[in-house]
Predicted model as a PDB file, atoms N, CA, C, CB and O in Angstrom, pLDDT in the B-factor column:
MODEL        1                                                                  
ATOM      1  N   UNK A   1       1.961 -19.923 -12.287  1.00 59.00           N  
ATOM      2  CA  UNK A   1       1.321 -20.153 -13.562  1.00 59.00           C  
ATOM      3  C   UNK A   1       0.272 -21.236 -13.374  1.00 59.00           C  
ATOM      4  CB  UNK A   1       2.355 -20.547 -14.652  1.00 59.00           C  
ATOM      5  O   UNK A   1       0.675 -22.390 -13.226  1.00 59.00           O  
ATOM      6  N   UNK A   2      -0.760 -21.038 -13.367  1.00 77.00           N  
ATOM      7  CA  UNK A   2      -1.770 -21.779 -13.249  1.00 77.00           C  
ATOM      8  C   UNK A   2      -2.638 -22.900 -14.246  1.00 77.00           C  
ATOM      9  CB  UNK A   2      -2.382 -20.947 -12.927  1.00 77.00           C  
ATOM     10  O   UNK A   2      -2.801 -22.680 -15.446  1.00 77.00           O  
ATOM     11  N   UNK A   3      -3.006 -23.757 -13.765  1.00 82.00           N  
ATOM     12  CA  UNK A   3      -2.882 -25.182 -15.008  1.00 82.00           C  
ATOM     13  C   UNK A   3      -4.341 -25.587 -14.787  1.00 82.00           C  
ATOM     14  CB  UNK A   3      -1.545 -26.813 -14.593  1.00 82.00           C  
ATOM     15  O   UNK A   3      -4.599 -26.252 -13.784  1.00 82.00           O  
ATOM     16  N   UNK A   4      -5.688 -25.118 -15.953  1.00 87.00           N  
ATOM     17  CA  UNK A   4      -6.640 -25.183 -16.238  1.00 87.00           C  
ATOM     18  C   UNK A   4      -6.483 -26.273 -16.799  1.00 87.00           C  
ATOM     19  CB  UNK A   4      -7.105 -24.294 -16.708  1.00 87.00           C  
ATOM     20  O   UNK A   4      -5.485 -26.677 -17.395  1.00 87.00           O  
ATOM     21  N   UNK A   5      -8.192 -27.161 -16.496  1.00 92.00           N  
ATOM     22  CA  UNK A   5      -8.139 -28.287 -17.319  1.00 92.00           C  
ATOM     23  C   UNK A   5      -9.720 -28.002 -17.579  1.00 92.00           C  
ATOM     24  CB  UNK A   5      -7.560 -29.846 -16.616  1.00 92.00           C  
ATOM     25  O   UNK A   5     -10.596 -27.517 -16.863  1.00 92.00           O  
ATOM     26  N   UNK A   6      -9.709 -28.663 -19.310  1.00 93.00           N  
ATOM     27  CA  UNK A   6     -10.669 -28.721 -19.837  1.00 93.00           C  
ATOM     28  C   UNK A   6     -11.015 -29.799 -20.845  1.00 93.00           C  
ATOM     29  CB  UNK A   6     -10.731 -27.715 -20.183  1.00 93.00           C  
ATOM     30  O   UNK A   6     -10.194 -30.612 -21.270  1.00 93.00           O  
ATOM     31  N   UNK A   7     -12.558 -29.733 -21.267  1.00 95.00           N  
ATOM     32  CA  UNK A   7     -13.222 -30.752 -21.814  1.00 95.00           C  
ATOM     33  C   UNK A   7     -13.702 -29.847 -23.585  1.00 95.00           C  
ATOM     34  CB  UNK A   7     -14.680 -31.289 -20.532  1.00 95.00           C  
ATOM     35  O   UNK A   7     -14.673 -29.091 -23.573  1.00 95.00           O  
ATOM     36  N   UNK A   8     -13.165 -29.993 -24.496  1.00 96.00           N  
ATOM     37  CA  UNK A   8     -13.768 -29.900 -25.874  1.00 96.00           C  
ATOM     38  C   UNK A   8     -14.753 -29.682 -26.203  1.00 96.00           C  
ATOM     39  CB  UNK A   8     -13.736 -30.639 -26.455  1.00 96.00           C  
ATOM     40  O   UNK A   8     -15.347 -30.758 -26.149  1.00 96.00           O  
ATOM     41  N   UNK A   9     -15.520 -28.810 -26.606  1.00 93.00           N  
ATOM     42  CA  UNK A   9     -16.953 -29.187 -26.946  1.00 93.00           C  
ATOM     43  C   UNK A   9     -17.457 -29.534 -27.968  1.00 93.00           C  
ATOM     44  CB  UNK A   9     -17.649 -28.460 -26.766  1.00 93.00           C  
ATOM     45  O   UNK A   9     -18.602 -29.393 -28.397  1.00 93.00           O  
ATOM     46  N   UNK A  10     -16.512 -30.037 -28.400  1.00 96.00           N  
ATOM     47  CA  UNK A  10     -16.521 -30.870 -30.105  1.00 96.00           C  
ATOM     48  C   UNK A  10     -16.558 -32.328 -29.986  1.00 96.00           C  
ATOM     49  CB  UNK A  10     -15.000 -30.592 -31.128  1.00 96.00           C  
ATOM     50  O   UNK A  10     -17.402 -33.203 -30.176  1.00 96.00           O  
ATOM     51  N   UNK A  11     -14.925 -32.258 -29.472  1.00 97.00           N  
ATOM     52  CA  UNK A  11     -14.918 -33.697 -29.842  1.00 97.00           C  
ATOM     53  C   UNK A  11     -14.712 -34.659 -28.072  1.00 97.00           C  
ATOM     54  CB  UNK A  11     -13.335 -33.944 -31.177  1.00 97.00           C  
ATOM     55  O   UNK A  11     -14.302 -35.819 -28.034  1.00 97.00           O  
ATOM     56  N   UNK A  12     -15.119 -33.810 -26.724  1.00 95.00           N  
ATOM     57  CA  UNK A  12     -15.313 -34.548 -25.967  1.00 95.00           C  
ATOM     58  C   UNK A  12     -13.790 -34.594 -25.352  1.00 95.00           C  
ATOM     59  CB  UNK A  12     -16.003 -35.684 -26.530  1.00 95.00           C  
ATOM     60  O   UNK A  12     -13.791 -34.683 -24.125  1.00 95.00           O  
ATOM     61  N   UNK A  13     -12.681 -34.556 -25.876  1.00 96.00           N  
ATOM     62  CA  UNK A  13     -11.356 -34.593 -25.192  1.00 96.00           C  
ATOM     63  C   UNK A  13     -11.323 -33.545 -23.892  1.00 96.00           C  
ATOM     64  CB  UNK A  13     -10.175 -34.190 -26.316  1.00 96.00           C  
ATOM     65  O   UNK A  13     -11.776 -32.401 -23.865  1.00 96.00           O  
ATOM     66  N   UNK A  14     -10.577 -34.359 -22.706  1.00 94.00           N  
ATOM     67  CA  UNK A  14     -10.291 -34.375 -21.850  1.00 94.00           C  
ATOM     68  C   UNK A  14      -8.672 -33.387 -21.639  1.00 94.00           C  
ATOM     69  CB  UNK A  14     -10.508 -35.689 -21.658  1.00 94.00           C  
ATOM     70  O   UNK A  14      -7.684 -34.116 -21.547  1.00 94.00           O  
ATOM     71  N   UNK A  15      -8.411 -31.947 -21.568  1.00 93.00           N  
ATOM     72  CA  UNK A  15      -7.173 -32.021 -21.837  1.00 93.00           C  
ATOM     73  C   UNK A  15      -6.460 -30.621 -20.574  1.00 93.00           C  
ATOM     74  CB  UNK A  15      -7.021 -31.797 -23.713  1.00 93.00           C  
ATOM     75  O   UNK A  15      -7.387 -29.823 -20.443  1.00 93.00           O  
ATOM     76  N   UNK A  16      -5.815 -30.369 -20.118  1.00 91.00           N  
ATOM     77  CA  UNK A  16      -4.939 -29.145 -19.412  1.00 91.00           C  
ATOM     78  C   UNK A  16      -4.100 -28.545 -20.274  1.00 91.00           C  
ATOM     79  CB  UNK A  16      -4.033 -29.560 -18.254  1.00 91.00           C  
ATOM     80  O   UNK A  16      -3.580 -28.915 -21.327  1.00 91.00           O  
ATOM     81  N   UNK A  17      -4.041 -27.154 -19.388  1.00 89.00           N  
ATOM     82  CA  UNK A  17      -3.686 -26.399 -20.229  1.00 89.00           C  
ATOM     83  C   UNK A  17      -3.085 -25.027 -19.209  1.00 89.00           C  
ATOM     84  CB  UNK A  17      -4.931 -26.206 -21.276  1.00 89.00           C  
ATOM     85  O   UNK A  17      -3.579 -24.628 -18.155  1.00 89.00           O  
ATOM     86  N   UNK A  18      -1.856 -24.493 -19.939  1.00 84.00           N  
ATOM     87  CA  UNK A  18      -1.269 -23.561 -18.733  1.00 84.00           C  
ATOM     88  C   UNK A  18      -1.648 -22.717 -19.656  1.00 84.00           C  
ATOM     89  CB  UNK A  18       0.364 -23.538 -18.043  1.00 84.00           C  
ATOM     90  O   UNK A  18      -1.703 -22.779 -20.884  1.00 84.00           O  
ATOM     91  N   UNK A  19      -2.099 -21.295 -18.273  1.00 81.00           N  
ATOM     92  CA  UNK A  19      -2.730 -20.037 -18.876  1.00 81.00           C  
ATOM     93  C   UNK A  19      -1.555 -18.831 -18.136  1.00 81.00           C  
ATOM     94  CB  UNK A  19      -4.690 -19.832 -18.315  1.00 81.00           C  
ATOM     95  O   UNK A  19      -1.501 -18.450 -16.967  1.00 81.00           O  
ATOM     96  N   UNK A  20      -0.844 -18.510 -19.116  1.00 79.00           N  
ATOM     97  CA  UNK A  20       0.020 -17.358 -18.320  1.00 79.00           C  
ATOM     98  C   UNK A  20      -0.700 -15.923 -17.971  1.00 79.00           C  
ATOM     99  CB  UNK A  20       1.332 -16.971 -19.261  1.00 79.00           C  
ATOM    100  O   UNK A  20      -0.434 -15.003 -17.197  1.00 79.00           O  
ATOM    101  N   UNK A  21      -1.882 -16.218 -19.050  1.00 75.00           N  
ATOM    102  CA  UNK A  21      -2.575 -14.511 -17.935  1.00 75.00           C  
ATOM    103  C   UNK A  21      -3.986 -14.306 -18.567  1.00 75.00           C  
ATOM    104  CB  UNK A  21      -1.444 -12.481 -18.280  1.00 75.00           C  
ATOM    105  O   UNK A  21      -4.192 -14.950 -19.595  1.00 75.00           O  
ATOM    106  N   UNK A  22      -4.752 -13.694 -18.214  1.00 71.00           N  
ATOM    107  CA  UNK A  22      -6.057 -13.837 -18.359  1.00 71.00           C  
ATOM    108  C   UNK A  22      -6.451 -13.336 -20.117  1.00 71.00           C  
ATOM    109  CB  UNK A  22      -6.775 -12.885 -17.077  1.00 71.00           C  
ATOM    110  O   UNK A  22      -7.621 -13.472 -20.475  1.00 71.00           O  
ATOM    111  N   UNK A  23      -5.790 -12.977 -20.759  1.00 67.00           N  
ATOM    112  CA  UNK A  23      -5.742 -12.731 -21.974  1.00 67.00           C  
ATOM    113  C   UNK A  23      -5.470 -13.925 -23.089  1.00 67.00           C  
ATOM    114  CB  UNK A  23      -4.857 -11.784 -21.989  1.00 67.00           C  
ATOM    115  O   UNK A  23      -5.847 -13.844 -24.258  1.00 67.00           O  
ATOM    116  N   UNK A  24      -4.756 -15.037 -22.532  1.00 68.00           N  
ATOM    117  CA  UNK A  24      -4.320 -16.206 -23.035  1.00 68.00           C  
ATOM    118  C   UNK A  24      -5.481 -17.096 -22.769  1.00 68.00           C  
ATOM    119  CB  UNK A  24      -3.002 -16.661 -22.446  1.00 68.00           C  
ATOM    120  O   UNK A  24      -5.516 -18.044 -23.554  1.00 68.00           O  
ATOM    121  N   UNK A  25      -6.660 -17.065 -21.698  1.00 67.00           N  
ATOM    122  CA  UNK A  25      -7.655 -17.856 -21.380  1.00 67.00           C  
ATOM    123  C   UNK A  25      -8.968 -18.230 -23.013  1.00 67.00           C  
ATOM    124  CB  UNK A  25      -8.331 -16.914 -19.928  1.00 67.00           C  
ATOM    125  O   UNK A  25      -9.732 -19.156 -23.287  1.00 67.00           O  
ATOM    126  N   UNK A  26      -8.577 -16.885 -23.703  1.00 74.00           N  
ATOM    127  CA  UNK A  26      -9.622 -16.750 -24.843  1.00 74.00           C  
ATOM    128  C   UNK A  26      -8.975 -17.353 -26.134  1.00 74.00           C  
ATOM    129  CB  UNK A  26     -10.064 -15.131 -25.109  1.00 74.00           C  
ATOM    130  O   UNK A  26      -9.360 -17.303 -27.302  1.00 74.00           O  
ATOM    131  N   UNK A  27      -7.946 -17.900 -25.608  1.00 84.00           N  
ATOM    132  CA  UNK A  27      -7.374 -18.553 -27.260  1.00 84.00           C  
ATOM    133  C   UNK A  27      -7.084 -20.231 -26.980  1.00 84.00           C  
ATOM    134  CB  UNK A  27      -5.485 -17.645 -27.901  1.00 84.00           C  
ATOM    135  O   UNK A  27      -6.496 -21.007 -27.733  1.00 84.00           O  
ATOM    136  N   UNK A  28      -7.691 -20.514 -25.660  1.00 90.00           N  
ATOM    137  CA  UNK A  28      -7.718 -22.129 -25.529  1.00 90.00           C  
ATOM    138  C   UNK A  28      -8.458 -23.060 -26.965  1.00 90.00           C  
ATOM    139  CB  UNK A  28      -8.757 -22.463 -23.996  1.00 90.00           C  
ATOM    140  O   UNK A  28      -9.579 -22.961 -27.465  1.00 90.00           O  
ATOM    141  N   UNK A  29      -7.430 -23.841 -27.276  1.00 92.00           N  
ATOM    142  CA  UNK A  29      -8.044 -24.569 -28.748  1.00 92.00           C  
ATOM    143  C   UNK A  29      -7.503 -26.108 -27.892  1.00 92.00           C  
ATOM    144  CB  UNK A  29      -7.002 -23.991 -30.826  1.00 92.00           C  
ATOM    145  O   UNK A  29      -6.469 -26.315 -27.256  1.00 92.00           O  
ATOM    146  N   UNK A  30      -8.620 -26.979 -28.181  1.00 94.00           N  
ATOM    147  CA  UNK A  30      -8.598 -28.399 -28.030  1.00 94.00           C  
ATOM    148  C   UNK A  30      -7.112 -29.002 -28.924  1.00 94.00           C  
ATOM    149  CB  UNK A  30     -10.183 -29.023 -28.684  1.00 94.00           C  
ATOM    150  O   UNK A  30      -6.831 -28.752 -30.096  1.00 94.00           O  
ATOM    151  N   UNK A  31      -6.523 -29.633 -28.197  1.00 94.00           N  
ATOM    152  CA  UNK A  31      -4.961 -30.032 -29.000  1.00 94.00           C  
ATOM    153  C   UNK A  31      -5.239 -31.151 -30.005  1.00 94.00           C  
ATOM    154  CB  UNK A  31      -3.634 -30.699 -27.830  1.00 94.00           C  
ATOM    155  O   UNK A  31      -4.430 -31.397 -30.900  1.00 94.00           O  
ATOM    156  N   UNK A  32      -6.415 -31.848 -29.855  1.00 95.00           N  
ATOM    157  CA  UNK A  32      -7.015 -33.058 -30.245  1.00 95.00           C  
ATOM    158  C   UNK A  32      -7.672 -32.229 -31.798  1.00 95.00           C  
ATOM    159  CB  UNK A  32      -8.284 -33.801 -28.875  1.00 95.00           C  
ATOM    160  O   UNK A  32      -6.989 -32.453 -32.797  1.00 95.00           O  
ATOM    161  N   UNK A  33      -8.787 -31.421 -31.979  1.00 97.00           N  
ATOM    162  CA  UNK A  33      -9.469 -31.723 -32.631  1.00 97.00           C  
ATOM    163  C   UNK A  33      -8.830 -29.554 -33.260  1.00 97.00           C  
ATOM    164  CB  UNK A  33     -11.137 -32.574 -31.912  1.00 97.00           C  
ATOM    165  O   UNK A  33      -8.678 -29.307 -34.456  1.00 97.00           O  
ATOM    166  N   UNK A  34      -8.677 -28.804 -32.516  1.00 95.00           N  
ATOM    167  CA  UNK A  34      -8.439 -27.677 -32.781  1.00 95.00           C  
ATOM    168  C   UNK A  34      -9.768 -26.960 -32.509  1.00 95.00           C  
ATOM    169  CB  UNK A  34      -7.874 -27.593 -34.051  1.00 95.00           C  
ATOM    170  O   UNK A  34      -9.571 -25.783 -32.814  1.00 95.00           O  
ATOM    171  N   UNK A  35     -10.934 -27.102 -32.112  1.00 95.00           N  
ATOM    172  CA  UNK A  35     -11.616 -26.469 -31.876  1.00 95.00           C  
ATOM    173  C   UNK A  35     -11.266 -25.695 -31.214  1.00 95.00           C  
ATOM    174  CB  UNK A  35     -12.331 -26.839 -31.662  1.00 95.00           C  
ATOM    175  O   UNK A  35     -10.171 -25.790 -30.658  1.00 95.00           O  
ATOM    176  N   UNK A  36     -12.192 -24.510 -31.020  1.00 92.00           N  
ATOM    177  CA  UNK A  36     -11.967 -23.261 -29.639  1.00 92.00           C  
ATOM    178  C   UNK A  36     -13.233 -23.729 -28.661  1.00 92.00           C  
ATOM    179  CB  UNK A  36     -12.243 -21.151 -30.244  1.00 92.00           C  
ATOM    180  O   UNK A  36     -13.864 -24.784 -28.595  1.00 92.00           O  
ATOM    181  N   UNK A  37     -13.309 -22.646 -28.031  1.00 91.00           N  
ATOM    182  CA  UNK A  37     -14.194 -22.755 -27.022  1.00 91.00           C  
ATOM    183  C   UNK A  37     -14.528 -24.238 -26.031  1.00 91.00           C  
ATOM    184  CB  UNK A  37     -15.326 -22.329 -27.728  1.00 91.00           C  
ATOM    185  O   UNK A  37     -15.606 -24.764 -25.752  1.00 91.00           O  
ATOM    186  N   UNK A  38     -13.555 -24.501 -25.778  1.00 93.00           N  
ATOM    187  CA  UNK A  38     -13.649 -26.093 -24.551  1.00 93.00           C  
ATOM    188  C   UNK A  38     -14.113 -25.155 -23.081  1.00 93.00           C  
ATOM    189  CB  UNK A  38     -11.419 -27.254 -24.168  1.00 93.00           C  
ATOM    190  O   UNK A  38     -13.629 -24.111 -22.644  1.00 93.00           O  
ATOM    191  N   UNK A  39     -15.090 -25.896 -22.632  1.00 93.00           N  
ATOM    192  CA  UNK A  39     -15.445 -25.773 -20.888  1.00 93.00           C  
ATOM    193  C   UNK A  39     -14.340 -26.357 -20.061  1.00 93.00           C  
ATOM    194  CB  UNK A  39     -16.897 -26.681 -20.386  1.00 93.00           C  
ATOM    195  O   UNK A  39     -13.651 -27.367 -20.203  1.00 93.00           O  
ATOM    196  N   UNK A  40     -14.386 -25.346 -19.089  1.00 90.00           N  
ATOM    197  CA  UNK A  40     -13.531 -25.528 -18.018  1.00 90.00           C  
ATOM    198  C   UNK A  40     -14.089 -26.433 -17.440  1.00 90.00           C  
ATOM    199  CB  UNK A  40     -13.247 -24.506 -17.212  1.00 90.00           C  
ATOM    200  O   UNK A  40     -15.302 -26.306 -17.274  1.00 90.00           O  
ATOM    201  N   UNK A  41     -13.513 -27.481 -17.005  1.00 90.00           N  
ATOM    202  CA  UNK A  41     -14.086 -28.093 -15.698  1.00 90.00           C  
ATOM    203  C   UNK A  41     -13.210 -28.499 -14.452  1.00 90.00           C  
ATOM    204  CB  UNK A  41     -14.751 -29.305 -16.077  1.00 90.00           C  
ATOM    205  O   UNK A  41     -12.010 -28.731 -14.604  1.00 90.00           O  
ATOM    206  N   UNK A  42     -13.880 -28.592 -13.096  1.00 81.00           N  
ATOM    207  CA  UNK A  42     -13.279 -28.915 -12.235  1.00 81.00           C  
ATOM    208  C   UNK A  42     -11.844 -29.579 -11.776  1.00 81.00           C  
ATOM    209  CB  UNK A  42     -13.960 -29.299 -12.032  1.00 81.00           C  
ATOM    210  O   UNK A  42     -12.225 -30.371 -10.914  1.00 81.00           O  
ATOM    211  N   UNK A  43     -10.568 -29.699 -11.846  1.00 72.00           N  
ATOM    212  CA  UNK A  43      -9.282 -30.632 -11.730  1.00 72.00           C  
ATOM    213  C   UNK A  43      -9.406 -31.488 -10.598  1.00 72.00           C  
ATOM    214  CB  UNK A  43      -7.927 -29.842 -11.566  1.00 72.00           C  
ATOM    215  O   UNK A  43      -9.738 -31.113  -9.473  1.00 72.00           O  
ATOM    216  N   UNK A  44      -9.111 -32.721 -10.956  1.00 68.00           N  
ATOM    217  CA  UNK A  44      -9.050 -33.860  -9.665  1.00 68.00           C  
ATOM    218  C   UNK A  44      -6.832 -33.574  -9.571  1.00 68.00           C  
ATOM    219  CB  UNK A  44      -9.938 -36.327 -10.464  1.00 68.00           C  
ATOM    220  O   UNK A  44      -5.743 -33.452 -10.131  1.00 68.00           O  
ATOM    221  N   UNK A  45      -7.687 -33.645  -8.314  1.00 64.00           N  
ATOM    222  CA  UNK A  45      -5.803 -33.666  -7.693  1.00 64.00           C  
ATOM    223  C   UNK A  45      -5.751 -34.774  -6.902  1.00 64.00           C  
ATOM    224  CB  UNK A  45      -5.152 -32.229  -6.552  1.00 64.00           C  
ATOM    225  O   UNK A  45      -6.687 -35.480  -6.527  1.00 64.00           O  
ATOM    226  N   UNK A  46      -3.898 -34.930  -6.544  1.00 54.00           N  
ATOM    227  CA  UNK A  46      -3.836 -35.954  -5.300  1.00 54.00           C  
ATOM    228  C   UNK A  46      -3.612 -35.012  -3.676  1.00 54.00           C  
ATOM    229  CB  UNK A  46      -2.271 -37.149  -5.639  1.00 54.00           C  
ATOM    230  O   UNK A  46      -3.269 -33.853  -3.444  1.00 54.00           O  
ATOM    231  N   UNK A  47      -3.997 -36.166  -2.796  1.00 54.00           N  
ATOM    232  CA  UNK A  47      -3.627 -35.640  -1.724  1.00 54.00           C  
ATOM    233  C   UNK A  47      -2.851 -36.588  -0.995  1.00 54.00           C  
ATOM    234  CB  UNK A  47      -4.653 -35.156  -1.068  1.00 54.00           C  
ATOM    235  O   UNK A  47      -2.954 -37.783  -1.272  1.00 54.00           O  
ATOM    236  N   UNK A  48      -1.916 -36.104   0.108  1.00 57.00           N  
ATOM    237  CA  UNK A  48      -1.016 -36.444   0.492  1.00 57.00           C  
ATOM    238  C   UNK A  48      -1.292 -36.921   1.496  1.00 57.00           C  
ATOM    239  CB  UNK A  48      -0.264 -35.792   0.471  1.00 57.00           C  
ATOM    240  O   UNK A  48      -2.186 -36.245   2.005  1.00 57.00           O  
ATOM    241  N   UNK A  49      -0.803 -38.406   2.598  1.00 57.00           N  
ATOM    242  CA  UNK A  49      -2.014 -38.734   3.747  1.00 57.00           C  
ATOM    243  C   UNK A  49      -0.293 -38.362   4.728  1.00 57.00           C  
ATOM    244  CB  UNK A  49      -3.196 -40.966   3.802  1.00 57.00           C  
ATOM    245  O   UNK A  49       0.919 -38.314   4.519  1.00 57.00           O  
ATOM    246  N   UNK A  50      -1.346 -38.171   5.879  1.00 56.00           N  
ATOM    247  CA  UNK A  50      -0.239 -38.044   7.060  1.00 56.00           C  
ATOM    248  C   UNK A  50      -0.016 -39.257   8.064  1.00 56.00           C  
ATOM    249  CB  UNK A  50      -0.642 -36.822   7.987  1.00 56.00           C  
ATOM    250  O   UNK A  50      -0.949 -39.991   8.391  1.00 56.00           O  
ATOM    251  N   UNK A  51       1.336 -39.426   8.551  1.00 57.00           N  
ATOM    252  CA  UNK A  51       1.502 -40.082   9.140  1.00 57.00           C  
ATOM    253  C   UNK A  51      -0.532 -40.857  10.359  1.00 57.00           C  
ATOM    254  CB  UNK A  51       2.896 -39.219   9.668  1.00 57.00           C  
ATOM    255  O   UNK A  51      -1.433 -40.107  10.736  1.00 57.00           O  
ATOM    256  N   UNK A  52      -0.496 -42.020  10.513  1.00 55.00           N  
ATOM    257  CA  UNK A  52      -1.468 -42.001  11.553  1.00 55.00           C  
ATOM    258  C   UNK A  52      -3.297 -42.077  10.713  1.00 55.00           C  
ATOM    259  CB  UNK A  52      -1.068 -40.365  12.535  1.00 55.00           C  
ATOM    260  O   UNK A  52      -4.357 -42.412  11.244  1.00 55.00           O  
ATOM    261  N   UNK A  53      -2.910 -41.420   8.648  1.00 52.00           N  
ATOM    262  CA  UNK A  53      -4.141 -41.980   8.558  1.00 52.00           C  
ATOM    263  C   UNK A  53      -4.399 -42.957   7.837  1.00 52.00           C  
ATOM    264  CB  UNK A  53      -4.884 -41.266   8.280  1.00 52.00           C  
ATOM    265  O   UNK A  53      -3.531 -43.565   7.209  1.00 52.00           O  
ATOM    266  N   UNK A  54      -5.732 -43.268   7.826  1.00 55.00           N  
ATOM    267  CA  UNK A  54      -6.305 -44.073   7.387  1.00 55.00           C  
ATOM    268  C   UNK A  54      -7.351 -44.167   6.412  1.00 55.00           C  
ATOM    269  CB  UNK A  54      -6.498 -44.421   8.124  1.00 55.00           C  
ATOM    270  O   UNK A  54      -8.120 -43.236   6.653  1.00 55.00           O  
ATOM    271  N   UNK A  55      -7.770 -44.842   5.411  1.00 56.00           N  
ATOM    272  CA  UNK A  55      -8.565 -44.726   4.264  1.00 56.00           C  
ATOM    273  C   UNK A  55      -9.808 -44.575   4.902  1.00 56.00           C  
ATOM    274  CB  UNK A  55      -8.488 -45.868   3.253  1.00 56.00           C  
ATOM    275  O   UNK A  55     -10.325 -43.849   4.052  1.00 56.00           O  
ATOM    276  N   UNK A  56     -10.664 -44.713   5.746  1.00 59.00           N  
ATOM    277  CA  UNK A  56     -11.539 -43.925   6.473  1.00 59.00           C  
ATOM    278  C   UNK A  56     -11.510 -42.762   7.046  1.00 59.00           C  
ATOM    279  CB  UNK A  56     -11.823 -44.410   7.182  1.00 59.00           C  
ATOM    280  O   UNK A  56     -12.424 -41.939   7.085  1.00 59.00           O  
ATOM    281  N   UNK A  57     -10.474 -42.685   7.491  1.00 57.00           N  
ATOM    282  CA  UNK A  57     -10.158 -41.493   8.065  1.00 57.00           C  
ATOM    283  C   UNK A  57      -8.849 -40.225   7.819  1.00 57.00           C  
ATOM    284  CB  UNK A  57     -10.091 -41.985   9.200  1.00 57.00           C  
ATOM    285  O   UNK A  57      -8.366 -39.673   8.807  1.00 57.00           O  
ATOM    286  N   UNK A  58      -8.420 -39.905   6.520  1.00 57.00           N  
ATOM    287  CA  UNK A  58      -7.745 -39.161   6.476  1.00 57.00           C  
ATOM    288  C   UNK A  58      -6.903 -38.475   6.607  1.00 57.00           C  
ATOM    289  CB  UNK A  58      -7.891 -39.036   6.475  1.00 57.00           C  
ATOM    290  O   UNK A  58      -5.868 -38.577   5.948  1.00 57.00           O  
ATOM    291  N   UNK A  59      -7.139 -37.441   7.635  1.00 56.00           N  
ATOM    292  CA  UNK A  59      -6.558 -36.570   8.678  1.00 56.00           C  
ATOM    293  C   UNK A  59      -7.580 -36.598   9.964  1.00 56.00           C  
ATOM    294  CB  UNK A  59      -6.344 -35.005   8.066  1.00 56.00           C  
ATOM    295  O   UNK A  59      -8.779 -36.849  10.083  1.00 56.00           O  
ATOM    296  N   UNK A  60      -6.403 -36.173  10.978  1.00 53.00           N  
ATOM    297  CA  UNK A  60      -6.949 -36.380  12.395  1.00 53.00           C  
ATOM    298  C   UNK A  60      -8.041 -35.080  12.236  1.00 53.00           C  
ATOM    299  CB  UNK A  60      -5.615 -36.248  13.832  1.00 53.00           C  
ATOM    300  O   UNK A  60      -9.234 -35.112  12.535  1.00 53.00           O  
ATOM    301  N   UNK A  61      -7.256 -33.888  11.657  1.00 57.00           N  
ATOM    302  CA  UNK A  61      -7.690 -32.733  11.208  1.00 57.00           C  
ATOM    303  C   UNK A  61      -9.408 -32.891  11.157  1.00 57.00           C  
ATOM    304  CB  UNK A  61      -6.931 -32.426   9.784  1.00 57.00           C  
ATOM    305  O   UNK A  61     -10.173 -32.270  11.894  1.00 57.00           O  
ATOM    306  N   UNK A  62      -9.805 -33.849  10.131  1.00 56.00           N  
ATOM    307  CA  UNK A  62     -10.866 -33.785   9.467  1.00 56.00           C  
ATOM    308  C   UNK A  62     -11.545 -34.775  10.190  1.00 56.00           C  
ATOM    309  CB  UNK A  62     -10.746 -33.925   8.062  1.00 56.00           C  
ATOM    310  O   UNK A  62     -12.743 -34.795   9.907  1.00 56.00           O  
ATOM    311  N   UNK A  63     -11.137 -35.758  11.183  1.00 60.00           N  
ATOM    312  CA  UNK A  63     -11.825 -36.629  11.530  1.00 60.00           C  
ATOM    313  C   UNK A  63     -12.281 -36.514  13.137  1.00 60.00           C  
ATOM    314  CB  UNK A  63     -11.130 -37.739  11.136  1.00 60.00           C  
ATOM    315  O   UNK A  63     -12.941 -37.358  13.742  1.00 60.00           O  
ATOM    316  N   UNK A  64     -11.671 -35.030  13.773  1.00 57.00           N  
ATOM    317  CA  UNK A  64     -11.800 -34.408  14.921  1.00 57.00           C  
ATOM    318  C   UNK A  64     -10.901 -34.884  15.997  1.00 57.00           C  
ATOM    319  CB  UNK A  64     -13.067 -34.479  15.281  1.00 57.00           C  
ATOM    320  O   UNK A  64     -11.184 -34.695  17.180  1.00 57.00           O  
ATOM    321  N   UNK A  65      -9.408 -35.735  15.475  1.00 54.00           N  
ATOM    322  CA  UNK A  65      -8.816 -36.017  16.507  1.00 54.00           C  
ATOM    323  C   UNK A  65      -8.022 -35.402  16.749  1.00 54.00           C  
ATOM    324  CB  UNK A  65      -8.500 -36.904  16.619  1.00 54.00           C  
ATOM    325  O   UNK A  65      -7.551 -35.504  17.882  1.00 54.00           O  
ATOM    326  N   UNK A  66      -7.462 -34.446  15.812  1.00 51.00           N  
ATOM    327  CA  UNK A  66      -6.372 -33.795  16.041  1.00 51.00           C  
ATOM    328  C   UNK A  66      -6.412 -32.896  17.311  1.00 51.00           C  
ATOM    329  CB  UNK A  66      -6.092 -33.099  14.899  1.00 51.00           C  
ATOM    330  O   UNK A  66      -7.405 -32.717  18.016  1.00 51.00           O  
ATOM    331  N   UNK A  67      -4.766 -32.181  17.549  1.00 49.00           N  
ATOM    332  CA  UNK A  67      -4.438 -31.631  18.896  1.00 49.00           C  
ATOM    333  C   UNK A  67      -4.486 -30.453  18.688  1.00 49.00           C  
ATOM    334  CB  UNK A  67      -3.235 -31.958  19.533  1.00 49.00           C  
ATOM    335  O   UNK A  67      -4.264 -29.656  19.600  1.00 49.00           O  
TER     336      UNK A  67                                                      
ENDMDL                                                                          
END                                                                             
């Protein structure tokens, strides 16, 4: 079940939202203000660091050290 997050185009709120199927995507209403139609935008996530990184450097993966 997948967890859309969106921005209001009313009143500017910031909010997520679980969509059980692509038919449920057209009845997103802002919880804040009740408007419809809020833009999707991008989700910030966390990521998880691995043993060995470092706030410069990440993963060995990404920083070309890995084996």
């Amino acid at each position: 079940m997948p967890i859309y997050e969106y921005i209001c185009s009313e009143c500017e709120e910031r909010f997520e939202q679980f969509i059980w199927s692509s038919a449920d995507a057209g009845e997103v209403r802002c919880p804040s203000c009740g408007a419809g139609g809020p833009r999707k935008v991008m989700s910030t996530f966390g990521v998880g660091r691995s043993l060995g990184a470092t706030a410069s450097c990440p993963s060995a993966a990404t920083c070309g050290t890995g084996g």
